[in-house]
C-alpha positions as CSV (number, residue, x, y, z in Angstrom):
1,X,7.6,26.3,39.8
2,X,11.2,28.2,39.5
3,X,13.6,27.3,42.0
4,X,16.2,29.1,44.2
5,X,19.4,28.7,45.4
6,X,19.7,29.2,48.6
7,X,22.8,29.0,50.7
8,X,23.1,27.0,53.9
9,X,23.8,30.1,56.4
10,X,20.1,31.7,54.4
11,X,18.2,28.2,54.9
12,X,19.2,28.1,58.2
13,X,18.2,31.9,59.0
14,X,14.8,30.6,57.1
15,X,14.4,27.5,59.1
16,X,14.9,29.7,62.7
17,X,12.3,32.2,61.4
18,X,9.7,29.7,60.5
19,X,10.4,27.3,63.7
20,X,10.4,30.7,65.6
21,X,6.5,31.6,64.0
22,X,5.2,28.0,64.5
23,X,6.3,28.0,68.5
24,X,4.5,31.1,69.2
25,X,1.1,30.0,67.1
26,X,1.7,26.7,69.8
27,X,1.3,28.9,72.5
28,X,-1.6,30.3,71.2
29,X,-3.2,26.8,71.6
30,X,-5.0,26.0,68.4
31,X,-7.7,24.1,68.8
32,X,-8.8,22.2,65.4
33,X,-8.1,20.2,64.7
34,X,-5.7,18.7,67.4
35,X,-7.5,19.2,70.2
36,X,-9.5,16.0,68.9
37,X,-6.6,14.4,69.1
38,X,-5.3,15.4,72.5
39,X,-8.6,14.3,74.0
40,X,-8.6,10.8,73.0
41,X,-5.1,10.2,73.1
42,X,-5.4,10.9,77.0
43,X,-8.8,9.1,77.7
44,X,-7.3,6.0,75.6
45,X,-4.1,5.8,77.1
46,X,-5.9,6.2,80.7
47,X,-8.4,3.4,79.7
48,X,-11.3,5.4,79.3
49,X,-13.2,5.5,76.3
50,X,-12.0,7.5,73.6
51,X,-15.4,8.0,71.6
52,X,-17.2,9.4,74.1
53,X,-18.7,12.7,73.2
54,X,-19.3,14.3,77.2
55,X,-16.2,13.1,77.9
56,X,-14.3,14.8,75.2
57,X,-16.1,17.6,75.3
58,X,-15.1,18.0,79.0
59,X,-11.8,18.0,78.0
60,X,-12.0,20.8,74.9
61,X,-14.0,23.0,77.0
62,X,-10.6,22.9,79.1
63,X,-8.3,24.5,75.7
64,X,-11.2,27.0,74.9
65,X,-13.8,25.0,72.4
66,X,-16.5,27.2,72.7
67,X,-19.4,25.3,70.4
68,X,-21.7,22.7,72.0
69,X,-21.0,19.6,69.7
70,X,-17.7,17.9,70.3
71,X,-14.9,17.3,67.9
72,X,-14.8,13.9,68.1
73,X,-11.9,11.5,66.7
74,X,-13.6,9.4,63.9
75,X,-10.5,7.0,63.1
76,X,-11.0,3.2,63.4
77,X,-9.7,1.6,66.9
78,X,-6.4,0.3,65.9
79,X,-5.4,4.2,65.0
80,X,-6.1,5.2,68.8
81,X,-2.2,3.4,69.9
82,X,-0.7,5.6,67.5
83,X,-1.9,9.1,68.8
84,X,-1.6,7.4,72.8
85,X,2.1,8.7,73.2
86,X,0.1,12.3,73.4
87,X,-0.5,11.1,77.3
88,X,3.6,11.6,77.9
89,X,2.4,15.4,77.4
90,X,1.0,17.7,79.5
91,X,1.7,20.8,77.8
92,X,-0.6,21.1,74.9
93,X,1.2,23.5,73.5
94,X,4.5,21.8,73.6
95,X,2.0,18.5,72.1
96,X,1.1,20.7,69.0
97,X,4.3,21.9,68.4
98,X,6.0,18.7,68.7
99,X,2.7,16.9,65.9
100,X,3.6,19.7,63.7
101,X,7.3,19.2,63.7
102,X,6.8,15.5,62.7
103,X,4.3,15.8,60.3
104,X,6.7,18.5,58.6
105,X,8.7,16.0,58.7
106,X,6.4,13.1,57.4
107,X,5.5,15.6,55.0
108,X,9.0,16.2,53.2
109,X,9.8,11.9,53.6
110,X,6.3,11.7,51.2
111,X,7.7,14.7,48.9
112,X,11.0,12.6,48.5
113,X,9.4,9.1,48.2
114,X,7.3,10.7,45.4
115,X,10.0,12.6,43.7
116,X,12.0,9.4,43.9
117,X,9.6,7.8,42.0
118,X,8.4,9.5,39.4
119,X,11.7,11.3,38.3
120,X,13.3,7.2,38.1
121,X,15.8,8.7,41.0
122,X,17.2,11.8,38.4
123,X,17.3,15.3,40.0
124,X,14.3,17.2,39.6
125,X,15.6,20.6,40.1
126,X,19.0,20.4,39.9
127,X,20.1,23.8,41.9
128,X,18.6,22.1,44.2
129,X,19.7,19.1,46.6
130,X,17.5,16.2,47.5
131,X,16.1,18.0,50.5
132,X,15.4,21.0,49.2
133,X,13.8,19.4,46.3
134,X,11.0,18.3,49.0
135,X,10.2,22.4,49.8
136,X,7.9,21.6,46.6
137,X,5.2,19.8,48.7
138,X,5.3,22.9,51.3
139,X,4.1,25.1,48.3
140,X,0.8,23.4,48.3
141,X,-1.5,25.1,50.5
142,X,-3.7,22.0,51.0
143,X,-0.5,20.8,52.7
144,X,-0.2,23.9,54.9
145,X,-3.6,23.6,56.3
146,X,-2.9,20.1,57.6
147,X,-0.1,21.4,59.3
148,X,-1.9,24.3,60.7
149,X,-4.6,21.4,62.3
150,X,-2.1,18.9,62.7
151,X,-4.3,17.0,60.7
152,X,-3.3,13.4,60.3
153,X,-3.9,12.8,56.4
154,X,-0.2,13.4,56.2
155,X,0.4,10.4,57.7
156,X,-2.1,8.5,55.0
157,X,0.2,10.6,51.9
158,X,3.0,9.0,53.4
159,X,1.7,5.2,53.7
160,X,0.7,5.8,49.8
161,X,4.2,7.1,48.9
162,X,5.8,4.1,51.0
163,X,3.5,1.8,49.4
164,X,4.5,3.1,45.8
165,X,8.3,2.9,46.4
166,X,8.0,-0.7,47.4
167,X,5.8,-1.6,45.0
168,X,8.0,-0.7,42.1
169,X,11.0,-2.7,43.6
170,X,8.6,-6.1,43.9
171,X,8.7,-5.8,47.5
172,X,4.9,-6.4,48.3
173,X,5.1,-7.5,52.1
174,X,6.5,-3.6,52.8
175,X,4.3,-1.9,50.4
176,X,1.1,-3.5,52.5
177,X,2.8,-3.1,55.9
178,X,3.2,0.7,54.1
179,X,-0.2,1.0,53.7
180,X,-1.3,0.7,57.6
181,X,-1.0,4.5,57.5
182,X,-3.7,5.3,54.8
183,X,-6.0,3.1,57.3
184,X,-6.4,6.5,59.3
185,X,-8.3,7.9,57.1
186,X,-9.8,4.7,54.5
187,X,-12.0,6.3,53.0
188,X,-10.1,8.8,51.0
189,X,-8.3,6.5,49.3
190,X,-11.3,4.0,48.4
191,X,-10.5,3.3,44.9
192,X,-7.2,2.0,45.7
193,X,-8.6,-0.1,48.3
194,X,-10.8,-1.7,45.9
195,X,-7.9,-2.0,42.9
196,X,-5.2,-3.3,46.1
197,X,-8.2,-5.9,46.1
198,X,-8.5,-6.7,42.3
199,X,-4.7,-6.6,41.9
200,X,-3.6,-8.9,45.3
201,X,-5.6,-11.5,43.1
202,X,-2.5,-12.3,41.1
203,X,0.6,-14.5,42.1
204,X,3.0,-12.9,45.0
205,X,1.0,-10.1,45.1
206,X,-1.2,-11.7,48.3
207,X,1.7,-10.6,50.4
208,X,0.2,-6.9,50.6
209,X,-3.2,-8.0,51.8
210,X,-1.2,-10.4,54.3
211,X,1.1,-7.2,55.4
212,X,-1.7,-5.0,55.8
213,X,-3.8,-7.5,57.6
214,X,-1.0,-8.4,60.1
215,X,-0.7,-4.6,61.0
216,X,-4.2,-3.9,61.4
217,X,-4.4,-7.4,63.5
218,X,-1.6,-6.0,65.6
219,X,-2.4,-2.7,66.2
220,X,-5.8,-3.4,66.8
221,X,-4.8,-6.1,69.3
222,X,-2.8,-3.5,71.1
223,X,-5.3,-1.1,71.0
224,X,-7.7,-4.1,72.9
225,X,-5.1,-4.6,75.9
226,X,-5.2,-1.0,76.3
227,X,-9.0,-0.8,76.4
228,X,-10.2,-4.3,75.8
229,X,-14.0,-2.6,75.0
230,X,-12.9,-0.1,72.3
231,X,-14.6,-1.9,69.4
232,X,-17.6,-1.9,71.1
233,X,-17.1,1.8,72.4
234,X,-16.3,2.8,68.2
235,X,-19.5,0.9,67.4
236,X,-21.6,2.0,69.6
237,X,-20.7,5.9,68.8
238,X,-21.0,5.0,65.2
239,X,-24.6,4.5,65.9
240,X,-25.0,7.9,67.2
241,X,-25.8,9.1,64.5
242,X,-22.2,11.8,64.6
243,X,-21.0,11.7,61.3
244,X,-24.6,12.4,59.9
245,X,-24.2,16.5,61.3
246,X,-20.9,17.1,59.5
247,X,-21.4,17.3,55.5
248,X,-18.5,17.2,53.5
249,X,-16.6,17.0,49.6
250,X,-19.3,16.0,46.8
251,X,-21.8,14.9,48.7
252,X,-22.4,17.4,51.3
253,X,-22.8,19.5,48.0
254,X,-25.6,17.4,46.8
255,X,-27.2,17.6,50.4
256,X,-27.2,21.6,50.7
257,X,-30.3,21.6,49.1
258,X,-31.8,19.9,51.7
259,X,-30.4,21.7,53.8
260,X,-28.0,19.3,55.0
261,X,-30.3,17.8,56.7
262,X,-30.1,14.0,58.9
263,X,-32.8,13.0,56.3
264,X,-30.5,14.1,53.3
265,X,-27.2,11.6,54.8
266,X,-27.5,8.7,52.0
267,X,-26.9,11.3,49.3
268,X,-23.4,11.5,51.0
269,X,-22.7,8.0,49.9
270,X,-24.2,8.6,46.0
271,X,-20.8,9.7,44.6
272,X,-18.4,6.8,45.9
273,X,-21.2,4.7,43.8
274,X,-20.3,6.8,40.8
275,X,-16.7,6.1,41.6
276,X,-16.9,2.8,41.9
277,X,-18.6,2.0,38.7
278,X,-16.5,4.4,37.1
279,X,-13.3,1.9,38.9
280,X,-14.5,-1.3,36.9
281,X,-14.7,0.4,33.7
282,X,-11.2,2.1,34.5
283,X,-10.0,-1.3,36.0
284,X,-11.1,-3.5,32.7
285,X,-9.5,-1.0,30.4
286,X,-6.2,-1.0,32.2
287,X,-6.2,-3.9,34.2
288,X,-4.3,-6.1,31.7
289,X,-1.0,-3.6,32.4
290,X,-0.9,-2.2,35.6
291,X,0.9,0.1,37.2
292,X,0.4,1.3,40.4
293,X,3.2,4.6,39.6
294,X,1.0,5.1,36.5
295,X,-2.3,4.4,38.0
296,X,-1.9,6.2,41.6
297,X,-2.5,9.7,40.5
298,X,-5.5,9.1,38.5
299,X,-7.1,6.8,41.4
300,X,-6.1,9.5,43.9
301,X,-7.8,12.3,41.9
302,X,-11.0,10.3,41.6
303,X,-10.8,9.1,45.4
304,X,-10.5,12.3,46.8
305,X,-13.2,14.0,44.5
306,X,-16.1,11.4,44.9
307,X,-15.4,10.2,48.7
308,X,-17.6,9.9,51.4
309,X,-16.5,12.3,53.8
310,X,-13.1,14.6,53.2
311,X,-12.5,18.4,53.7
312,X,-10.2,20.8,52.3
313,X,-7.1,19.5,53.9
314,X,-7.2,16.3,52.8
315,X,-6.6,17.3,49.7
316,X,-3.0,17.0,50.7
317,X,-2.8,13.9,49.0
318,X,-3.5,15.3,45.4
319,X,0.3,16.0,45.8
320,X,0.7,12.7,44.0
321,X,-0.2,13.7,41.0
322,X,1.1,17.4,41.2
323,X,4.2,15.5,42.0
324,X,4.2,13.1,39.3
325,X,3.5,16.0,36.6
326,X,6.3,17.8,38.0
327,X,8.7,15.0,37.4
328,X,7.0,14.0,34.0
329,X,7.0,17.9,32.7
330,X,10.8,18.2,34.0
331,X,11.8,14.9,31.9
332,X,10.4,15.7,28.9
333,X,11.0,19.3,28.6
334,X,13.8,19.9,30.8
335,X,11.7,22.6,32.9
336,X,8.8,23.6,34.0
337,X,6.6,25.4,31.3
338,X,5.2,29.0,32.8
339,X,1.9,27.8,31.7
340,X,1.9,25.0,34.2
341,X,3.5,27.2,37.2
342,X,0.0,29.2,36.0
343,X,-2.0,26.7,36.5
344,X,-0.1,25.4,40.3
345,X,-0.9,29.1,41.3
346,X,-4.7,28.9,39.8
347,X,-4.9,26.1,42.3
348,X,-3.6,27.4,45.2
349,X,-6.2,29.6,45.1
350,X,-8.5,28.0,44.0
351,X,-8.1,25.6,47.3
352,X,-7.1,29.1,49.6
353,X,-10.8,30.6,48.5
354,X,-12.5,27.1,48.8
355,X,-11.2,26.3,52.9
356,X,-12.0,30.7,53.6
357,X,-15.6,30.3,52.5
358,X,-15.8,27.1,53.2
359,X,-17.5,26.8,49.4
360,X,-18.3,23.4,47.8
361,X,-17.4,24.2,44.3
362,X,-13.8,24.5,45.3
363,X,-13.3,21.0,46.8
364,X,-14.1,20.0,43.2
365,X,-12.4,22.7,41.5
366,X,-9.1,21.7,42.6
367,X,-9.3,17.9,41.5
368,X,-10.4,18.8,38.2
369,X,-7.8,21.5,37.5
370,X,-5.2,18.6,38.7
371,X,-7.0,16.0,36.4
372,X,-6.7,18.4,33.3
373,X,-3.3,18.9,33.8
374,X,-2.9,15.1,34.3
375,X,-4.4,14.2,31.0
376,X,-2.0,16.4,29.4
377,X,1.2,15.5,31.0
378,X,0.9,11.6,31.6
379,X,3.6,10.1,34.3
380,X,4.1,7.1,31.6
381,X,5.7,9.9,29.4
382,X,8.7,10.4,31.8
383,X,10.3,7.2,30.6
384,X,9.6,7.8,27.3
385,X,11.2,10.9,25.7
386,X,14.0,12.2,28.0
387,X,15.8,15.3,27.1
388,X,19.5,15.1,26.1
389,X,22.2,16.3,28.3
């Protein structure tokens, strides 16, 4: 991925331009993904129930959602307080514009964080500074689309990278409070879930599960005195039967057959089995050395591939382990070999075909391209064979 210099007077021409494109798509008034958003963020923080399909789809109708089923927020109840300030607006345009800002910004924080990381705090691209270092994670077009829907798996990329910074430096109390951000979206990160479980099992490490507890416990009790019946309004709606009309990743693949039918739905649950067996084999091999920074790309890859429920975007967070290939490939070669700036582009569009024809293959073409390239280029080899000066 070759860099360029820019100076500030150009970045600052190119930062007008761009802020000047995005504020006329707001007025447009995009409606998915945010308009999911916008609707439950006003019925919750008016104390009405959030997960209440009519309602909501009252509410769309209003921006221009045109199809009869609802796009209704699926996030667990202690979520709900963070997407509440969206009440305070009353322009929706002025919301989405405001989302997309902030999760631009999210976004670069999680580029950072992860550069951080895995280049052990050395420049990656030394024409560069440190923030334009981060225009790396705006190259990924999975990272794009969330912005387009001001999609909130941002937000779960950046609990990951927060959790990984304060992992390495021992502090686990942070790295679980961290971690209250990939609750929005739990199960695309399953595996890690399940390895935060295995892991918390040794000495001072029970802080993280404490952390992450406490912020769950406190968000969710906030979430009750704003709408003390909102675990029974998310449980009840969970019984509806909702999730069961919208198949997704690996397993909506296996269920097209069947023509995605509400009879086909358990098949959407057969590859986080394979994923988890494939975990304790992984976890027995490696559990005797540990490391999250080594480990996090490989669990991410395997997460996002075999999960439950995930679209295109959410493969935003597979900029882990493109990130931690860039920072191993720069350390041990000094660059960036043209084969591998190749292979970044095949997957671009490999992901751009795969969200335009909305075609399975591609969600599973993208991990796998990622995974090869992993293999090849290991994070663990950053520290080991560092070019000379």
């Amino acid at each position: 991925m070759p860099t360029v210099k820019f100076r500030t007077v150009e970045r600052l021409v190119l930062a007008a331009c761009v802020l000047f494109v995005v504020a006329g798509y707001s007025l447009t008034k995009p409606t998915e993904d945010f308009v999911a958003f916008w609707a439950a963020g006003h019925l919750f923080a008016s104390g009405q129930n959030p997960y209440a399909p009519s309602d909501i789809l009252s509410i769309e109708r209003a921006f221009g959602w045109d199809r009869p089923i609802p796009l209704v927020v699926q996030n667990p109840p202690w979520i709900l307080p963070l997407i509440a300030p969206l009440r305070l607006m009353n322009s929706y345009s002025l919301a989405w514009f405001i989302s997309v800002l902030v999760l631009s910004s999210a976004l670069a924080w999680s580029a950072r964080i992860l550069l951080d990381v895995y280049s052990q705090g050395r420049p990656v691209f030394p024409a560069e500074s440190r923030q334009g270092e981060t225009v790396l994670a705006f190259t990924f077009y999975p990272a794009l689309l969330c912005l387009k829907l001001a999609q909130l798996t941002i937000w779960v990329l950046l609990g990951f990278a927060g959790f990984l910074y304060f992992e390495n430096r021992k502090r686990y109390a942070m790295a679980g409070a961290c971690l209250i951000l990939a609750t929005m979206k739990p199960q695309l990160g399953y595996l890690i879930w399940l390895a935060l479980l295995f892991d918390c099992l040794r000495p001072a490490k029970w802080k993280t599960l404490l952390a992450l507890g406490a912020s769950i416990g406190s968000l969710s009790l906030i979430a009750t005195l704003m709408r003390p019946t909102v675990f029974k309004d998310y449980f009840a709606f969970s019984q509806t039967g909702y999730a069961k009309m919208w198949p997704s990743a690996l397993g909506g693949i296996l269920r097209q057959p069947f023509g995605a039918s509400v009879q086909s739905f358990p098949l959407q649950f057969l590859p986080p089995v394979v994923g988890m067996l494939w975990f304790l084999f992984y976890w027995r091999k490696h559990k005797a050395n540990w490391s999250w920074q080594e480990r996090m790309p490989t669990l991410i890859i395997v997460s996002v591939s075999t999960t439950a429920w995930a679209w295109m975007y959410d493969q935003v967070l597979l900029l882990i382990p493109v990130i931690a290939i860039v920072c191993c490939l720069v350390a041990t070669q000094g660059t960036i070999p043209r084969a591998a700036v190749r292979l970044y582009s095949l997957l671009n569009l490999v992901t751009i075909a795969a969200a335009s024809f909305a075609s399975g293959p591609g969600f599973i073409a993208a991990p796998l391209l990622i995974a090869y390239a992993l293999k090849r280029y290991r994070p663990s080899d950053a520290g080991r064979k560092i070019p000379e000066a």
